[in-house]
C-alpha positions in Angstrom: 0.0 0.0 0.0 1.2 3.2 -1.0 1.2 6.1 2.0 1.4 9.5 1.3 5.0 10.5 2.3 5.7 7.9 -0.5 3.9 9.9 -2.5 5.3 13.4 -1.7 8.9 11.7 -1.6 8.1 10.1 -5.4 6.8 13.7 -6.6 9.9 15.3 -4.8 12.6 13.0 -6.4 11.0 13.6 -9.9 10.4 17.6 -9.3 14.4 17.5 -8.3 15.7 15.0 -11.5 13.4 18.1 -13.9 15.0 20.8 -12.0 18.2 19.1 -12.1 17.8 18.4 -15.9 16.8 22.4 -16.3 20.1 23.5 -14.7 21.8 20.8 -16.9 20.2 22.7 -20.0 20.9 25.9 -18.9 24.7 24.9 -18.9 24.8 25.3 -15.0 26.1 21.7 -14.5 28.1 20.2 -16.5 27.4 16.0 -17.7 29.5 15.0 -14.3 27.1 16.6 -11.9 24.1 16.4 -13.5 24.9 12.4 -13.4 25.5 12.9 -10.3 22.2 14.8 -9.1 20.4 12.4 -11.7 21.5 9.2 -9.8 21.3 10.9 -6.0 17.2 11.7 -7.0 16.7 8.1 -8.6 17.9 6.9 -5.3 16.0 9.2 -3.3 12.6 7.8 -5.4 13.5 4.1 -5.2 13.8 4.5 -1.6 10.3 6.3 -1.4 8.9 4.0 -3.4 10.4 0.8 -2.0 11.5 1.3 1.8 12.4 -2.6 2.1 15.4 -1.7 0.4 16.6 -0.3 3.6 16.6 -3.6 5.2 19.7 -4.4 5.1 21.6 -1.1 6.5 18.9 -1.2 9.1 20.0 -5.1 10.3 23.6 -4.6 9.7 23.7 -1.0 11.4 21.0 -2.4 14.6 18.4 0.6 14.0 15.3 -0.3 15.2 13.5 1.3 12.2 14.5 2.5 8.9 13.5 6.3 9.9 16.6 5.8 12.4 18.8 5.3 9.8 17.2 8.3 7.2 18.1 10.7 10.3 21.4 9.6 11.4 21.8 9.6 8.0 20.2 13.3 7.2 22.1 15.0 9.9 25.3 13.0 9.2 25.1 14.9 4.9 23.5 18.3 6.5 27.0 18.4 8.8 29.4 17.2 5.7 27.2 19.5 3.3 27.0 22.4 6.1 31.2 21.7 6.2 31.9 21.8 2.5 29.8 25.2 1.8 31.9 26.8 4.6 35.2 26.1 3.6 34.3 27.0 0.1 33.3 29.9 1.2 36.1 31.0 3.2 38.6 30.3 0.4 36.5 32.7 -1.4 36.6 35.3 0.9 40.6 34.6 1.1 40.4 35.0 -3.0 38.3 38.0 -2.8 40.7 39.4 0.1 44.0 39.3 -1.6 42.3 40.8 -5.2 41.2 43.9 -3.2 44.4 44.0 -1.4 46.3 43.9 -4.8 43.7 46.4 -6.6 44.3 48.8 -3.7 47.7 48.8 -3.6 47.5 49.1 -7.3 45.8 52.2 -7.4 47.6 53.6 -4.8 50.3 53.7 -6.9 49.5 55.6 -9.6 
């Protein structure tokens, strides 16, 4: 029987492959990452659509139930993801730093 969140997960997943496939279009991603996103949201609907697939994590890891798992889980990509977008940013700031260090003292010696 199919529940609802299955539902909204399944209408998610395929909302986030056309989005995906509109940023791929646009020339936003190149073929690497929209392969990527691609297989990450074909995941994300097999997983709605077929839970039992869990199973196995869930015996192996000793979660009591598969939503265990999808949190651990969810926090676990939100801290790595959270991570990633921070040091990306701070190298940018460094970048950005040093460029309007060197235009300054470019100008000031004119």
């Amino acid at each position: 029987m199919v529940l609802g969140i299955q539902i909204g997960g399944t209408l998610f997943g395929l909302f986030m492959m056309y989005y995906s496939f509109l940023n791929y279009k646009r020339r936003q991603f190149t073929k690497k990452e929209f392969a990527f996103w691609s297989s990450i949201w074909i995941v994300f609907v097999l997983i709605a659509v077929y839970p039992p697939v869990l199973d196995p994590f869930i015996v192996y890891f000793r979660f009591l139930r598969a939503l265990d798992l999808l949190v651990i889980t969810g926090f676990m990509l939100l801290i790595l993801i959270s991570f990633y977008t921070y040091t990306i940013t701070r190298k940018n700031q460094v970048q950005l730093e040093t460029l309007v260090r060197e235009m300054s003292l470019k100008g000031r010696k004119k």
